[in-house]
TITISE-368951 format. One record per residue (C-alpha): x, y, z; residue in one letter. Coordinates in steps of 0.5 Angstrom, whole numbers, padded with zeros to 4 digits, always signed. Last residue first. Layout:
// TITISE-368951
XYZA;...
//
This chain:
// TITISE-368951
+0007-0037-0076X;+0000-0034-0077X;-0004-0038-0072X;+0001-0037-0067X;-0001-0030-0067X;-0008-0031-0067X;-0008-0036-0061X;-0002-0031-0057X;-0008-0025-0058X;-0014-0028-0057X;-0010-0031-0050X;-0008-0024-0049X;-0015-0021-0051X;-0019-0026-0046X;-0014-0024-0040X;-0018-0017-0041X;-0024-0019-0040X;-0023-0023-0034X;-0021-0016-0032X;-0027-0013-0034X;-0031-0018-0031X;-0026-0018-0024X;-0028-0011-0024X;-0035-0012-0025X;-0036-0017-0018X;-0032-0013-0014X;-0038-0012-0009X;-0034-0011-0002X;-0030-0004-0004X;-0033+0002+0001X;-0032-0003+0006X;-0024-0005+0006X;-0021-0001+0011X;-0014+0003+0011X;-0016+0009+0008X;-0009+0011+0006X;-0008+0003+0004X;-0013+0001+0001X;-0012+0007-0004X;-0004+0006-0005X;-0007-0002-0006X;-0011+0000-0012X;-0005+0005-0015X;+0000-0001-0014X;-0004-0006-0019X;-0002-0003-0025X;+0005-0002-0024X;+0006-0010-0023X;+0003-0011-0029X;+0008-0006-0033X;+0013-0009-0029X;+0010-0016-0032X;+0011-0014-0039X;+0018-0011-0038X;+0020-0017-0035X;+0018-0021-0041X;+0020-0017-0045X;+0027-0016-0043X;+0029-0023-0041X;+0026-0025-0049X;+0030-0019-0052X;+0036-0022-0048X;+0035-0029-0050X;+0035-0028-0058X;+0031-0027-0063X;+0024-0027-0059X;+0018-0029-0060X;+0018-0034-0056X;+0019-0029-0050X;+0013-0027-0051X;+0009-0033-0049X;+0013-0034-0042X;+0011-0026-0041X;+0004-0028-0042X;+0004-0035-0038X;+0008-0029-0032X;+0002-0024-0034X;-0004-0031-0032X;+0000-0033-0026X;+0000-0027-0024X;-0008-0026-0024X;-0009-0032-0020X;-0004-0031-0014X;+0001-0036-0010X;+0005-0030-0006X;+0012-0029-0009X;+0011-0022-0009X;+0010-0022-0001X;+0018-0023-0001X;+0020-0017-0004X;+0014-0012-0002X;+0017-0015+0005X;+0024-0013+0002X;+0021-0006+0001X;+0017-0006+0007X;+0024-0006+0011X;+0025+0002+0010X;+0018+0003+0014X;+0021+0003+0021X;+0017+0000+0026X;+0019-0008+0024X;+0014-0012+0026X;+0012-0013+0019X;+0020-0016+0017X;+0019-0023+0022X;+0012-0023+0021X;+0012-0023+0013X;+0019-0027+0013X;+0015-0032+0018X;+0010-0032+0013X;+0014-0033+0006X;+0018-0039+0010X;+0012-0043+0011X;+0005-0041+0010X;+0002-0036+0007X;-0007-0036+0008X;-0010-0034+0002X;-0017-0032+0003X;-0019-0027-0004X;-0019-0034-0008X;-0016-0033-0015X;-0011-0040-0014X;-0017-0043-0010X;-0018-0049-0013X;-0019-0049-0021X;-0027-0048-0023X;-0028-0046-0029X;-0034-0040-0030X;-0033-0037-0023X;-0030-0030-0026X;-0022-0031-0024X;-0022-0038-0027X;-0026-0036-0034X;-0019-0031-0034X;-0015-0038-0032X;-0017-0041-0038X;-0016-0035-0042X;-0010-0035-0042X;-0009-0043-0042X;-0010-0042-0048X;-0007-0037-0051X;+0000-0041-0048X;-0002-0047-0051X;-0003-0042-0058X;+0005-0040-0056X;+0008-0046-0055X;+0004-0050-0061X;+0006-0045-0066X;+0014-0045-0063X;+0015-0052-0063X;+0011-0052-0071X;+0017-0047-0072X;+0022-0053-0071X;+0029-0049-0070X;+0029-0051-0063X;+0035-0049-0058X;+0034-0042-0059X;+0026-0042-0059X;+0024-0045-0053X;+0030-0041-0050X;+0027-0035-0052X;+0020-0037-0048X;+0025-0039-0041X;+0028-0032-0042X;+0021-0029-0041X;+0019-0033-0036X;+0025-0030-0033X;+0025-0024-0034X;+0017-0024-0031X;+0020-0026-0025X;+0025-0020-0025X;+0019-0016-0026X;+0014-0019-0021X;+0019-0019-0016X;+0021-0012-0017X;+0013-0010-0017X;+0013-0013-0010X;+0019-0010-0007X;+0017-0002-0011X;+0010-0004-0007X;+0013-0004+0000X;+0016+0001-0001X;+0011+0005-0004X;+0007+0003+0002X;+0013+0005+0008X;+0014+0011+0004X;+0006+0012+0004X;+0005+0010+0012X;+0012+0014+0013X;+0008+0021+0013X;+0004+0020+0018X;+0003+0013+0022X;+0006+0007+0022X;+0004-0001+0025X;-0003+0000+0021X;-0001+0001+0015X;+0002-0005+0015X;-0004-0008+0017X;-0008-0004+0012X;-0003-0008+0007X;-0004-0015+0009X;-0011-0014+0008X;-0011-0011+0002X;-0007-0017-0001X;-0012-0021-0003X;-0018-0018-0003X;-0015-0012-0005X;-0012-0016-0011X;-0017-0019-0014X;-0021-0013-0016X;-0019-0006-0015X;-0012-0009-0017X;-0014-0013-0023X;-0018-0007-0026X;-0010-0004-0026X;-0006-0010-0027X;-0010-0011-0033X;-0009-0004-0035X;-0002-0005-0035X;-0002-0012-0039X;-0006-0010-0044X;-0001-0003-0046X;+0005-0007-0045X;+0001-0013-0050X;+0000-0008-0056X;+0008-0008-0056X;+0010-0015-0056X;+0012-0015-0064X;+0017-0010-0062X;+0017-0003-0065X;
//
């Protein structure tokens, strides 16, 4: 079984408290006016859809972090370079799980509010006016790019795994696998949103922000301690 193994189950659940927290601020906007634009049946094609876009975003940037962390250690032979990546790596981890919880300022990155600009927001307006509910995958595809704290947070942890790979394809593929499991753990919170189309019933999430900052914390506790043992 591969070393990376108790993260699938970390990153998965994290994506789920993650999701009822972040982002239904974030994104549950977005998705209630997409659910807005159809009616009936093709509301939950179109939110799948869009969801199976985000989530392959996530998954082929996860493979790419991944594939950055395994080339860390094919071009170096250095053991400390992999202990400093991956205790770095922890570090930041938890950083950014302090961040989310208003413990360490770091701008807006876990903001509720964001605005996208430039080429992210005209593909949004130019494939959400669209009726039918096929383009809301490449819309899933184009709004997995959003700046977001907690993606950030899963992409530095598939960076890290991928340092303890072998060989770069190992590196893409845990990489990749973590953040899909991220990604799946963030659809059900946004399927709800979007079915329900408002927002009311969800305005205090200040304890799922904690359980996910939590949750953070035992990623970065996990690269800290594994770096610790090389």
């Amino acid at each position: 079984m591969s070393s990376t193994s108790p993260l699938w189950l970390i990153l998965l659940v994290t994506g789920f408290t993650v999701g009822f927290g972040h982002c239904i601020g974030m994104c549950g906007p977005i998705v209630v006016s997409l659910s807005l634009n159809l009616k009936g049946e093709r509301v939950f094609l179109s939110q799948l859809l869009y969801n199976g876009g985000r989530v392959t975003t996530y998954t082929i940037l996860g493979g790419l972090m991944g594939l950055t962390g395994s080339f860390t250690i094919v071009a170096s032979n250095i053991a400390s370079l992999q202990k400093i990546v991956i205790i770095f790596a922890g570090i930041i981890i938890i950083i950014l799980a302090f961040s989310m919880i208003g413990w360490i300022p770091l701008g807006r990155i876990f903001s509720d509010d964001y605005n996208p600009k430039g080429i992210v927001a005209r593909g949004f307006k130019r494939l959400s006016g669209h009726r039918s509910p096929f383009a809301y995958y490449p819309l899933g595809l184009l709004l997995g790019l959003l700046p977001c704290g907690p993606v950030y947070t899963a992409l530095i942890a598939s960076a890290a795994a991928g340092t303890q790979s072998t060989h770069p394809v190992q590196g893409v593929l845990n990489g990749a696998a973590l953040m899909l499991l991220f990604g799946i753990g963030t659809v059900p919170a946004l399927l709800i949103v979007g079915k329900l189309a408002g927002l009311g019933w969800l305005k205090s999430r200040k304890i799922i922000y904690q359980i996910g900052a939590v949750l953070m914390v035992l990623v970065g506790i996990y690269f800290i301690i594994k770096g610790l043992r090389y």
